[in-house]
C-alpha positions in Angstrom: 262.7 -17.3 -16.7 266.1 -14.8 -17.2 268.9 -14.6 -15.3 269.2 -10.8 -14.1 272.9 -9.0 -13.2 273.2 -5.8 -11.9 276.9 -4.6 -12.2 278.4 -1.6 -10.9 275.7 0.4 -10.2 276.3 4.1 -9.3 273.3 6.8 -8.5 273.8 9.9 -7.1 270.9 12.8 -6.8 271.5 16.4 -7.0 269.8 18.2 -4.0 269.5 21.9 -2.8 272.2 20.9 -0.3 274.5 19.1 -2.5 275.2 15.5 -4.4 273.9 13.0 -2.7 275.1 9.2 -3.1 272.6 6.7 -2.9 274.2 4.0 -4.6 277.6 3.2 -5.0 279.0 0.1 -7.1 276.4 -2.3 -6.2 276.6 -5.7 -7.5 273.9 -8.0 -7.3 272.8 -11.3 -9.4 269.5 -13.7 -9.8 269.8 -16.7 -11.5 266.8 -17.9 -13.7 264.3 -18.9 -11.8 266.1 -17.7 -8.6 264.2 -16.0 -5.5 266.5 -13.6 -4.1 265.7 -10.8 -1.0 267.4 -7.5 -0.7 266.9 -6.2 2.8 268.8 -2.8 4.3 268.2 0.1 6.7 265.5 3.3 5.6 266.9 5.1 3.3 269.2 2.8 1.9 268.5 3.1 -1.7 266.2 -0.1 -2.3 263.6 1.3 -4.1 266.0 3.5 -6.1 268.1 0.1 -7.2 264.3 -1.0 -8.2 263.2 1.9 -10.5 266.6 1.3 -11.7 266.1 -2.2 -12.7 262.9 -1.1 -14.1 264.5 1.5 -16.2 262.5 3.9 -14.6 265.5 6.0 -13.2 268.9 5.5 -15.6 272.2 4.7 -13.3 275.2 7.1 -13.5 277.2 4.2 -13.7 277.0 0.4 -14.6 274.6 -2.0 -16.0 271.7 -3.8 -16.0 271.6 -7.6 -17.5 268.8 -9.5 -18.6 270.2 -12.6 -19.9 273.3 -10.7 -20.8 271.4 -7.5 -22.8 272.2 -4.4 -21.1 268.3 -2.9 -20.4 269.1 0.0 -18.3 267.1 2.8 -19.1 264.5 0.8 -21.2 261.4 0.4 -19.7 258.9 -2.9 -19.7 262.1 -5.3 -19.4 260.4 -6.7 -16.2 257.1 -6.6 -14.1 257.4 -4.5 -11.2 254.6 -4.2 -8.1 255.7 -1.1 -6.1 254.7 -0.9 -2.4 251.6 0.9 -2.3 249.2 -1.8 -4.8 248.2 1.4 -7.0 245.3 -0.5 -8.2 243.1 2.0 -9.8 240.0 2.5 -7.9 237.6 3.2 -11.3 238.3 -0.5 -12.5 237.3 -3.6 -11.2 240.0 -6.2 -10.2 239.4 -8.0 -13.9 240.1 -4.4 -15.5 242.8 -3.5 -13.2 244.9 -7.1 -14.0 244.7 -6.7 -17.9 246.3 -3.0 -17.6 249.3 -4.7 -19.6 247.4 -5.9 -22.2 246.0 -2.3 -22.5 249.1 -0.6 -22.6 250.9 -2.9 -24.9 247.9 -2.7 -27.2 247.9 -6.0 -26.9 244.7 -8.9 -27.0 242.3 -7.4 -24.0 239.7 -9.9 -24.5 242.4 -12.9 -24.1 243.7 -11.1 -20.8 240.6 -11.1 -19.7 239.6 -14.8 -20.2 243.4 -15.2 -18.6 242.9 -13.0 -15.6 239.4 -14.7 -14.9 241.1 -17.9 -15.2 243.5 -17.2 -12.5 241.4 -15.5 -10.3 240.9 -19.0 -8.3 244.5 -19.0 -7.8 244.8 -15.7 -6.5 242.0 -16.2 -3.8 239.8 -13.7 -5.7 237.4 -16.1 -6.7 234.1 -14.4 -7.3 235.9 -10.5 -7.0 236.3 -10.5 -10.4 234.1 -7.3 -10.9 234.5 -6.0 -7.8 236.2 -2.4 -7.1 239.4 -2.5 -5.4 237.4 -0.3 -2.3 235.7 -3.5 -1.8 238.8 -5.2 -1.1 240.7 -5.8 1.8 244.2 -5.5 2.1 245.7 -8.9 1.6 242.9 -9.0 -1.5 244.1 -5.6 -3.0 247.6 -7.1 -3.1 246.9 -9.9 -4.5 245.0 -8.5 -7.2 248.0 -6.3 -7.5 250.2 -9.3 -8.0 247.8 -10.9 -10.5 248.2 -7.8 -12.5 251.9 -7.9 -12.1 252.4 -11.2 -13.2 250.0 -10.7 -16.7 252.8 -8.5 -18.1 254.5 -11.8 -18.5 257.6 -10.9 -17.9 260.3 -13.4 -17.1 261.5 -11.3 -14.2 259.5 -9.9 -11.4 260.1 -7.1 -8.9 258.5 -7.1 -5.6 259.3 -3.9 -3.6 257.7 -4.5 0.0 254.6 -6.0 -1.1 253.3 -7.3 2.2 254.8 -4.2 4.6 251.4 -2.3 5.0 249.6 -5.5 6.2 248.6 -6.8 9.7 250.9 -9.4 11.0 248.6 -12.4 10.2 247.8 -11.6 6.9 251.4 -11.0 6.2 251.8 -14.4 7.4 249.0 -16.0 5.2 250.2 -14.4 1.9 254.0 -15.4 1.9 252.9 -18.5 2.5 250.7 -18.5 -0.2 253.7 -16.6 -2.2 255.8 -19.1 -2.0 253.0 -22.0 -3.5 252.3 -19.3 -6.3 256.1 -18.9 -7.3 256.6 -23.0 -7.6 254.0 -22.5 -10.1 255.0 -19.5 -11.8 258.5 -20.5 -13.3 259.8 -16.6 -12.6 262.9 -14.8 -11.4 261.5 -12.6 -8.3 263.6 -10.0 -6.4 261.8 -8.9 -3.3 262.6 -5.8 -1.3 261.7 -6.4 2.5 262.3 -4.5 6.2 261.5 -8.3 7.6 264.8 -10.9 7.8 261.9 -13.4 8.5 260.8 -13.0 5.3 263.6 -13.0 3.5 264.7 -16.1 5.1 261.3 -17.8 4.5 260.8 -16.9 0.6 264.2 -16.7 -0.6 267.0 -18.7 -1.8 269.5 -16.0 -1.4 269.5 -12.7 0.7 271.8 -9.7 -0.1 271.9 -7.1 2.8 272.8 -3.4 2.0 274.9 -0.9 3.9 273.4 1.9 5.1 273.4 4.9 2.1 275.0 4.7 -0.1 274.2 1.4 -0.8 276.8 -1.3 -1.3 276.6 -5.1 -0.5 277.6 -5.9 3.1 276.5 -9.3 2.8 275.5 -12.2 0.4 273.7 -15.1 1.7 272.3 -18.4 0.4 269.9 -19.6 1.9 270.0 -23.4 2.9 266.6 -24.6 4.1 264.8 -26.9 2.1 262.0 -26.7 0.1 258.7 -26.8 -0.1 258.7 -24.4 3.2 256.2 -23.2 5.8 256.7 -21.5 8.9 257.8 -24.4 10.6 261.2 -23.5 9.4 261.7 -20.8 11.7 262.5 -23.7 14.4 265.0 -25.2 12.3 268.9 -24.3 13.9 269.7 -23.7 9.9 267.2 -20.9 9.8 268.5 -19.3 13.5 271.8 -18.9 12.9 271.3 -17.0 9.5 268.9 -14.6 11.3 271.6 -14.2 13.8 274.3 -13.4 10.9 271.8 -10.9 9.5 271.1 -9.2 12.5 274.4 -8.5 13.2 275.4 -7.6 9.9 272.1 -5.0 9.7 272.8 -3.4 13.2 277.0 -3.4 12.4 275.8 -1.4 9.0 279.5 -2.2 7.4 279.1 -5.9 6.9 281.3 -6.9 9.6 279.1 -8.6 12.5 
């Protein structure tokens, strides 16, 4: 586990019609072991704050803190599963989990034996060898999410895993989500449209403004744990969707 701070951060892209601002002096923090959500309007710069994290895109301003190293720009700091599961449809789900191992040039044959071993827990028992176009959805993404956590990284980065999924499966995997994180000892941020979600797998939300992205509202979340979706009657859980309604359709941070 690692503690994660994002400080400051500033991103502005040069168009055809001009600079445009995406993020502006955002501040956000995970503590080790910490489930936090980030949820905001379209178009309010989550996935750019990801890449960002990832070192995939460099800020024009601030920092990135992984147990108080400053990583921005430097890829491979942390395991990242972008929205669409990109597993690679010329590999079976085995071959398509040990891609770290691959690319680090690391043991293949022991992320193999690893993969295989955790297949059980991923509810791909017996897929093993199978191509991802035998998959269906909720199975592609959790193949996706056993390759993600192989690069055994102490932070994760989930950027709207479940979003292209049909309501009930949605449903099935956070629950299963939430078992797989008390057993993973990780730092996850998730990116999510669904204030449900957020609510149910996190233990604190931050809500963005509209672009360019600042904080217009930190949240912890107080429900206690283990949880299923029988928090979703509990008064506790109401009200905070209420705040975070208000706050999301306000766009400013004052409901």
């Amino acid at each position: 586990m690692a503690t994660l701070d994002v400080r400051g951060i500033c991103k502005t892209f040069r168009t055809s019609d001009g600079p445009v601002t995406v993020i502006d002096g955002l501040t956000i923090r995970a503590e080790a072991g910490e489930f936090v959500a980030i949820i905001g309007p379209s178009g309010s710069g989550k996935s750019t704050l990801f890449n960002i994290i990832a070192g995939l895109e460099m800020p024009d301003a601030g920092a990135v803190l992984i147990d108080g190293v400053d990583v921005a720009g430097k890829r491979g700091q942390v395991a990242y599963m972008p929205q669409r599961d990109a597993l690679l449809p010329w590999r079976s789900v085995i071959e398509n989990a040990v891609l770290a191992a691959i690319v680090q040039r690391g043991d293949v044959a022991a992320a193999r034996r690893e993969a295989r071993a955790l297949l059980d827990d991923f509810g791909l028992a017996g897929w093993g060898d199978a191509q991802p176009a035998m998959l269906s959805g909720g199975m592609r993404q959790r193949a996706a999410l056993l390759r993600t956590v192989l690069w055994h990284r102490p932070i994760m980065l989930l950027d709207e895993p479940f979003g292209a999924l049909d309501a009930l499966t949605r449903a099935q995997l956070q629950q299963w989500l939430l078992g797989l994180w008390d057993r993973l000892d990780r730092t996850i941020l998730l990116v999510t449209h669904d204030i449900d979600e957020a609510l149910l797998l996190a233990d604190r939300v931050y809500v963005l403004t509209p672009r360019p992205a600042r904080i217009a509202l930190e949240v912890v979340v107080d429900v206690p744990r283990p949880r299923s979706y029988a928090v979703v009657a509990e008064p506790s859980f109401a009200r905070l969707k209420v705040r975070l309604q208000q706050v999301l359709m306000a766009g400013d941070g004052r409901p």
